[in-house]
N, C-alpha and C positions, 0 to 999 in steps of 0.2 A: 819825246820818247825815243828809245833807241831804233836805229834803222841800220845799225853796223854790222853785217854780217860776221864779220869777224868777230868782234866784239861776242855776238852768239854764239859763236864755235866755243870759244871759253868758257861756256857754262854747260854744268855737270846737270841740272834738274831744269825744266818747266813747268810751273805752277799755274793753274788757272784756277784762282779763287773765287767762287761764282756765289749770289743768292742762293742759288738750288745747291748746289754740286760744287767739289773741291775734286780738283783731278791731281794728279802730280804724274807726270811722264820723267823718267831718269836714263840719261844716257846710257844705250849698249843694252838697254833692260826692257823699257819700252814703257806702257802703263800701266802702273802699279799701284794707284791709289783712283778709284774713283766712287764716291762716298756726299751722301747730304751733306751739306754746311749747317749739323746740325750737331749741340752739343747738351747733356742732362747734367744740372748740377745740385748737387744738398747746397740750398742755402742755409740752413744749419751748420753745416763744418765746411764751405765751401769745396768737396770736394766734388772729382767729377768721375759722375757715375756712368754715363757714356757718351759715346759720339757716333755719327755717322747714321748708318741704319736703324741701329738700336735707338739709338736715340728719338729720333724721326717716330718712330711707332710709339714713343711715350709722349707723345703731342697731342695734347688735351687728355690723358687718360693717367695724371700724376694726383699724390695728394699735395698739400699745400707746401711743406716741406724741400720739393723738387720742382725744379723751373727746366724750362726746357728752352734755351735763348737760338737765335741766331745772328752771329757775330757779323754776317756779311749782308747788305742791304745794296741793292742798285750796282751792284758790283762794286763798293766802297766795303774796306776795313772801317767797322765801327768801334767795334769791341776786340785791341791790337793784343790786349792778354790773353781772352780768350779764343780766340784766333790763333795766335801760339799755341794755346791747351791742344786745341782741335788738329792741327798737322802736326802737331810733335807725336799725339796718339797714335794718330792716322798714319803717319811716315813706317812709325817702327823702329824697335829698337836697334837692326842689323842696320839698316841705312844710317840711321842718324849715326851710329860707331863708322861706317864709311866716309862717310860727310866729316866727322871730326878727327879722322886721321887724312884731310884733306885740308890745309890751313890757308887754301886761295882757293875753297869751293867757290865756284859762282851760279847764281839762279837767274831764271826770267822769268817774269811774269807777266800775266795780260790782263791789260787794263781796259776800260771800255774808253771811245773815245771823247777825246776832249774834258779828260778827269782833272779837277781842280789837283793844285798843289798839295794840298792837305791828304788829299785822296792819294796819292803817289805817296809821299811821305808815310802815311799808315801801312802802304803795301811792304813798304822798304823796312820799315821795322819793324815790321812782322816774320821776315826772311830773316831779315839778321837777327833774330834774338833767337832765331833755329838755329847759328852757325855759318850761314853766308857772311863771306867778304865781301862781296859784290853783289848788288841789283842791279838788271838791264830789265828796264821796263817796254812792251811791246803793246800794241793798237790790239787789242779783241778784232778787229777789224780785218788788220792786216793779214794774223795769225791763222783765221776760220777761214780765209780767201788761198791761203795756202793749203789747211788740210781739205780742204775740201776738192783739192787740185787743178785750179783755176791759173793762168799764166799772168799774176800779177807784175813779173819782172817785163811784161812785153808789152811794146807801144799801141796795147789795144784796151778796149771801156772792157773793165768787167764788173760788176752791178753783187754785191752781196746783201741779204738782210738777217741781221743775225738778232735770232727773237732771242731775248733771254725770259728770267724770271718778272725783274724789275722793271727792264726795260727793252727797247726793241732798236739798233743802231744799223741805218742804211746809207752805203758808201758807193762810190763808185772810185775804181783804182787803175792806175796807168803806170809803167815804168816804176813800180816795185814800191808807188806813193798814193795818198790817197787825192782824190783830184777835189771832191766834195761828199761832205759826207753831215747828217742827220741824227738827233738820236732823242727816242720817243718814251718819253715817261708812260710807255704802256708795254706790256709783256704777259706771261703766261697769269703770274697774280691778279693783275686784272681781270681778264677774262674766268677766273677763278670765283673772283667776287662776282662779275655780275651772272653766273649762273647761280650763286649761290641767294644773290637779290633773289632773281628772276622765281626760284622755289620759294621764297621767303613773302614774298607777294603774292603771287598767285594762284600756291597751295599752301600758305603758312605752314610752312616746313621749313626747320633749322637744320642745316647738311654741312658737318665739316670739311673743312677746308681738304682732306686727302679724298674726300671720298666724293670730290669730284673730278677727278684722275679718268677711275674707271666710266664714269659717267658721259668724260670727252672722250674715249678711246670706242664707246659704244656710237656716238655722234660721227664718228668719221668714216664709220664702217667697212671699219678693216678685216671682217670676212666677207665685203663686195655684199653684200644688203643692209641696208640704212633699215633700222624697225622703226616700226610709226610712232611707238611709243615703248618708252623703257620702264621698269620700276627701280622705284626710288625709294631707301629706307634713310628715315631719318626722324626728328623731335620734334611733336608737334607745338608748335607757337602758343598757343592758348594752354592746352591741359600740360602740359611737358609731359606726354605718354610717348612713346612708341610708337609711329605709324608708317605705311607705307602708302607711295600713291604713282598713278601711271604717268607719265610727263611727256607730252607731245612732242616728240624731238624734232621738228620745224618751230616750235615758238621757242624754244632751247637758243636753235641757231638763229632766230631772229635775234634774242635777248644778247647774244656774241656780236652780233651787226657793229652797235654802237663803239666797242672798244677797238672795231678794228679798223672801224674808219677811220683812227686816227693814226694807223701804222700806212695809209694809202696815203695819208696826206703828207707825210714825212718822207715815202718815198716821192713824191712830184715835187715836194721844195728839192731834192736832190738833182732830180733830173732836170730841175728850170735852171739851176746852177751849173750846170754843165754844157762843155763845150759843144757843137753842133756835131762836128764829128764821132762825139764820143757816146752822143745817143744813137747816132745811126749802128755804131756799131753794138749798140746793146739791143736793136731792134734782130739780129740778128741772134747775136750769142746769148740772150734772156738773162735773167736776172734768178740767183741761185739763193736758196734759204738754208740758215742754219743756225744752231742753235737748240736749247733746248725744247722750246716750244713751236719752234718750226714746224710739227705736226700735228697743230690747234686746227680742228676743225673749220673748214670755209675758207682759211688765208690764201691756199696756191689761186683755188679759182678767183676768188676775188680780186687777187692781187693781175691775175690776170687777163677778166675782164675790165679794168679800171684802165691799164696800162699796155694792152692792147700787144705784148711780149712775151714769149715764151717764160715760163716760168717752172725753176726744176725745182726739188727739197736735193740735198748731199745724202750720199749713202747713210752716214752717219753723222745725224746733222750735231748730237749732240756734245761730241766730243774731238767736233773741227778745231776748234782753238788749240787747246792742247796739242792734237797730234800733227798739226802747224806749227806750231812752237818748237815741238822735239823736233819737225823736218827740220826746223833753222837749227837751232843745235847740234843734231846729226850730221848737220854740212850739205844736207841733200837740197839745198834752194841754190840755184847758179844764180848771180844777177848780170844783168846785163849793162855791161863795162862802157862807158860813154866816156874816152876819153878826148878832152880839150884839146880844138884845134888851133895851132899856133896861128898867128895874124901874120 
């Protein structure tokens, strides 16, 4: 993938096509698109009746007639048409008339790491079939270690973990490179599912998939008091009526346990890979989250009991990558110059 700073300066947009969320940051302008990576379509007349937000709230609530897909999976281009549909919507029609009276536009985009050929390949023609001439593809990695404002250009360990929807990818980075890095088929969807088991079992209550958003955002207790117990509406299993029930929020965060052990165990295959020096120095400088699910209930503490490291969340963890991206773009990353000494 690309690592040419230059190469970046050249390019007018940065794209972060996510599971959850599509951003697009545009030089000199900033961000301007950020929206679900979600699209409603007539399978009748294939047209498409919305995207983004709109969209998103007709999930589960269509008649047969209208599907509601999602083009991006694990951070992979699935669906390269519909993916087109969705940012060409999303972009706008003032930009894209910019972009097309621009005949060497170039874009970048983030990839997660260690994305197969095919994966890279979907991303690229998906840009260009907007009107880019050029792809420079970048590490998801690389991009959230920059917005997050971490000194990845310097000869020190810096430790990211960046939760996504699909998946959860933990690096450690030195000299503007990545030194070793992991990536966990587990992320916010998971932990979606097994709360969604966890009701399903133990109060036969069926609870869609959004509406346990508010569910973790009560679990984290982010007005500083955790309640014992929350209520919970949703479809009962047996009768399909209507019911509500109270739900212990400690057997909640036990039922999250299991998904996220295995975000701990992907960061210690990281750090057994790494050099001596480069953990002492992360015993120091902790290890930073980000991402959209960076602020799943139980992960800071956990991650940093397990690891015994300072452990911070990014101001904003969700839209690290991106405003990483447009830093490279913008010219605003210095790297640092290591030129060859003659013999």
């Amino acid at each position: 993938m690309t690592i040419s700073l230059a190469q970046l300066r050249r390019c007018s947009a940065a794209i972060d096509i996510g599971a959850a969320r599509t951003r697009v940051y545009v030089k000199n302008q900033g961000l301007v698109v950020d929206e679900p990576t979600v699209a409603a379509i007539n399978t009748r007349s294939g047209a498409l009746l919305a995207v983004g937000a709109q969209a998103e709230v007709m999930d589960g609530r269509t008649p047969d007639y209208i599907r509601v897909v999602r083009p991006v999976s694990n951070g992979t281009v699935v669906d390269i048409d519909m993916a087109q549909r969705l940012l060409r919507t999303l972009v706008g029609d003032k930009l894209r008339k910019t972009w097309r009276r621009r005949p060497t536009m170039r874009a970048a985009v983030c990839l997660p790491y260690g994305s197969e050929p095919l994966a890279q390949r979907a991303a690229v023609e998906t840009l260009t079939g907007l009107g880019a001439r050029r792809v420079e593809l970048v590490d998801t990695l690389v991009a959230a270690a920059v917005g997050c404002g971490l000194p990845v250009e310097q000869p020190e360990a810096t430790m990211i973990v960046v939760c996504g929807a699909g998946t959860t990818q933990v690096a450690v980075l030195s000299l503007g490179s990545i030194v070793a890095a992991e990536t966990v088929p587990v992320g916010g969807n998971a932990i979606d599912h097994a709360v969604i088991q966890h009701l399903r079992l133990h109060h036969e209550l069926m609870l869609a998939g959004q509406a346990v958003r508010p569910l973790q955002l009560i679990l984290s207790g982010g007005d500083g008091v955790t309640p014992g117990s929350t209520e919970v509406h949703g479809r009962d299993v047996i009768s399909g009526m209507a019911r509500s029930v109270h739900v212990d929020t400690e057997r909640v965060r036990d039922a999250i346990t299991t998904p996220l052990t295995s975000i701990l165990d992907g960061i210690g295959a990281v750090l057994r890979r790494c050099p001596p020096d480069l953990v002492a120095d992360l015993g120091e400088r902790g290890i930073v989250l980000a991402g959209g699910s960076a602020l799943i209930p139980g992960l800071e503490p956990m991650i940093h009991q397990a690891t015994n490291m300072p452990v911070h969340t990014a101001d904003h963890p969700d839209t690290c990558a991106v405003m990483g991206l447009g830093a490279m773009i913008e010219g605003k990353v210095q790297p640092l110059h290591l030129d060859p000494m003659d013999p």
